[in-house]
Structure formats: structure tokens, C-alpha cells
C-alpha positions as CSV (number, residue, x, y, z in Angstrom):
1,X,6.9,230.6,5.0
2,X,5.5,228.8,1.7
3,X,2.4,226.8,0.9
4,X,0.1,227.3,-1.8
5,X,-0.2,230.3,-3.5
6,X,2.9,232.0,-1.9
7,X,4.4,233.9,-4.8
8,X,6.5,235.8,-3.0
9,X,9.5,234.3,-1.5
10,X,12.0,235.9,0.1
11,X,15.7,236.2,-1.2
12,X,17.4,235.5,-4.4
13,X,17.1,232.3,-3.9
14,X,13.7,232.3,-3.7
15,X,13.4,234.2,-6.4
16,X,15.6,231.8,-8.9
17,X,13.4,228.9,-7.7
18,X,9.9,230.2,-8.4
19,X,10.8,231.7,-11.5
20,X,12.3,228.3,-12.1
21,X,8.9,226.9,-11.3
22,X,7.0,229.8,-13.4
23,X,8.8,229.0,-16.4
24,X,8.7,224.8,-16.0
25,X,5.1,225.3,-15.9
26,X,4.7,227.2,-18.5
27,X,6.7,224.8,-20.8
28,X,5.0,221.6,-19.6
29,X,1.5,223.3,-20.5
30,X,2.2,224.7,-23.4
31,X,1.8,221.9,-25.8
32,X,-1.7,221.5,-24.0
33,X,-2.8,225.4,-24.6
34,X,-1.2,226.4,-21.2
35,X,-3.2,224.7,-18.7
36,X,-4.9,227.9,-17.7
37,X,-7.2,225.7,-14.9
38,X,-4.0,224.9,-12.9
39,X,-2.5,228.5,-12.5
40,X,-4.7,229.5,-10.1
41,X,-4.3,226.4,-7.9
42,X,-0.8,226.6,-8.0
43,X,0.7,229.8,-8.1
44,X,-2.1,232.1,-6.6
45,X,-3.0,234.5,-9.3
46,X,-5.1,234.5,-12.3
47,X,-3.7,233.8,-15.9
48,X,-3.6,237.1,-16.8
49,X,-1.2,237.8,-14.2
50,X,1.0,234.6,-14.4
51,X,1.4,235.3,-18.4
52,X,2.3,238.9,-17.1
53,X,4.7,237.9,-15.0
54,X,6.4,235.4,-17.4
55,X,7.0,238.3,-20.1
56,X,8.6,240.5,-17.3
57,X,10.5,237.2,-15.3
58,X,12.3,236.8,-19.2
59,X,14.0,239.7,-19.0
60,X,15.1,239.9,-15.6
61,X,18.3,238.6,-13.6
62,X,16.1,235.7,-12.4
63,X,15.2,234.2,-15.5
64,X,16.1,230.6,-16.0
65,X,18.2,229.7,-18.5
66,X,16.4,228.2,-21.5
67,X,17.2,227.3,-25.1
68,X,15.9,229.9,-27.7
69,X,13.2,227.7,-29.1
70,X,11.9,226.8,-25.5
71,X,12.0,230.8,-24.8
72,X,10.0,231.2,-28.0
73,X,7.4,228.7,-27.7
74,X,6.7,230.6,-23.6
75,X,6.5,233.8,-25.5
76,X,4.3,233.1,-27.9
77,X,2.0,231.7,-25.8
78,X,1.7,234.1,-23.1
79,X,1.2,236.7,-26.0
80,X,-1.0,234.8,-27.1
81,X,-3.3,234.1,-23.6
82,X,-2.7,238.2,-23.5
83,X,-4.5,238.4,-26.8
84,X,-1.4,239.9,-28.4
85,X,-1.0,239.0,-32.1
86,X,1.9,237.2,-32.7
87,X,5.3,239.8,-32.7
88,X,7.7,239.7,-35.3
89,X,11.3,239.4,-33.9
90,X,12.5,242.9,-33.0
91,X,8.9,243.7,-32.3
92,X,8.8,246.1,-28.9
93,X,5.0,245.0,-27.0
94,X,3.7,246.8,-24.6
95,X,1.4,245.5,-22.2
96,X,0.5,248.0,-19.3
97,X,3.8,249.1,-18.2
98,X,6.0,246.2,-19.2
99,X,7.8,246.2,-22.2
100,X,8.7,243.0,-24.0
101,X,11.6,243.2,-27.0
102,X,10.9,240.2,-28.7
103,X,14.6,240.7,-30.7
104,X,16.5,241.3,-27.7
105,X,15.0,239.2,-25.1
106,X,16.1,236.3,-27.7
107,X,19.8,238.1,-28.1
108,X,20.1,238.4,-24.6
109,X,19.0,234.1,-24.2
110,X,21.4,233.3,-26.7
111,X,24.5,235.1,-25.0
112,X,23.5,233.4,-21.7
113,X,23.6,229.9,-23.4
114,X,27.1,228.1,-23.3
């Protein structure tokens, strides 16, 4: 069953596709500031959570594939929504109980490009 705010769908399908729409939002905001007014409408949860769940969804199976600048420019604005000062690469952030690698998260984009 979907509708609006349904963020959890079943299946790896499911999965691929609303990470896919997680990460499309997130890129067509972000030369806007984000478009924090929207995320609730759309997805369900509150900013804080959607910029959460972006940092976690880049380093996961699910993760769409993305060029390295695209992946950086999502990054750096979720850590920045977090109130997160800007990482250096190779930076480890912690944020609750997720763990973002800023170095490795971009190593690990780049092997998955062709």
C-alpha cells in the first residue's frame, strides 16, 4: 500500500525506489537550501529525520548511484541542515548512532561509477 507519507515500502524494490526518490529530492532542492517546507508533505517525517536518513541511505546497498560531486553537494547539505560544520574528507561524523565517513563514502561512490 503507498500514498503520502509511506516511507516504508516493502521489498528491495521498494527500497531502491524510495531511496531513489530520497536522493532526487534532495538534489533538486539543494540549490534552493533544501526545500525543508516540502519534506514533510512528501515523505512523512521531519527534516531532521529525512537528512538522517540520507547520511545512512549513502552508505547502504540501496543507495543510488550518483557522480561524486552530486554525492558531495547532498552531504554537505544535510550536514549542514544537521548543524554539522563542514567535514573535511576522511572526516568520521557521528550523529546519534550513525556514522558517516566522509573519505570512504566518496571511495566507495567512485568504485560504483563505470
Amino acid at each position: 500500500m503507498s500514498g503520502p507519507g509511506n516511507t516504508s515500502p516493502v521489498g528491495s524494490m521498494g527500497r531502491a525506489a524510495e531511496a531513489t526518490r530520497l536522493v532526487n529530492h534532495a538534489l533538486q532542492w539543494e540549490p534552493y537550501g533544501g526545500g525543508d517546507e516540502y519534506i514533510l508533505p512528501e515523505f512523512g517525517i521531519p527534516p531532521q529525520t529525512y537528512y538522517r536518513r540520507i547520511l545512512r541511505l549513502l552508505q547502504s546497498v540501496h543507495a543510488p548511484r550518483l557522480e561524486a560531486i552530486d554525492r558531495q553537494k547532498i552531504v554537505a547539505i544535510c550536514l549542514r541542515k544537521l548543524g554539522i560544520p563542514d567535514a573535511t574528507p576522511g572526516a568520521e561524523i557521528r550523529i546519534g548512532a550513525l556514522s558517516y565517513d566522509t573519505l570512504n563514502a566518496d571511495r566507495r561512490a567512485s568504485k560504483d561509477q563505470p
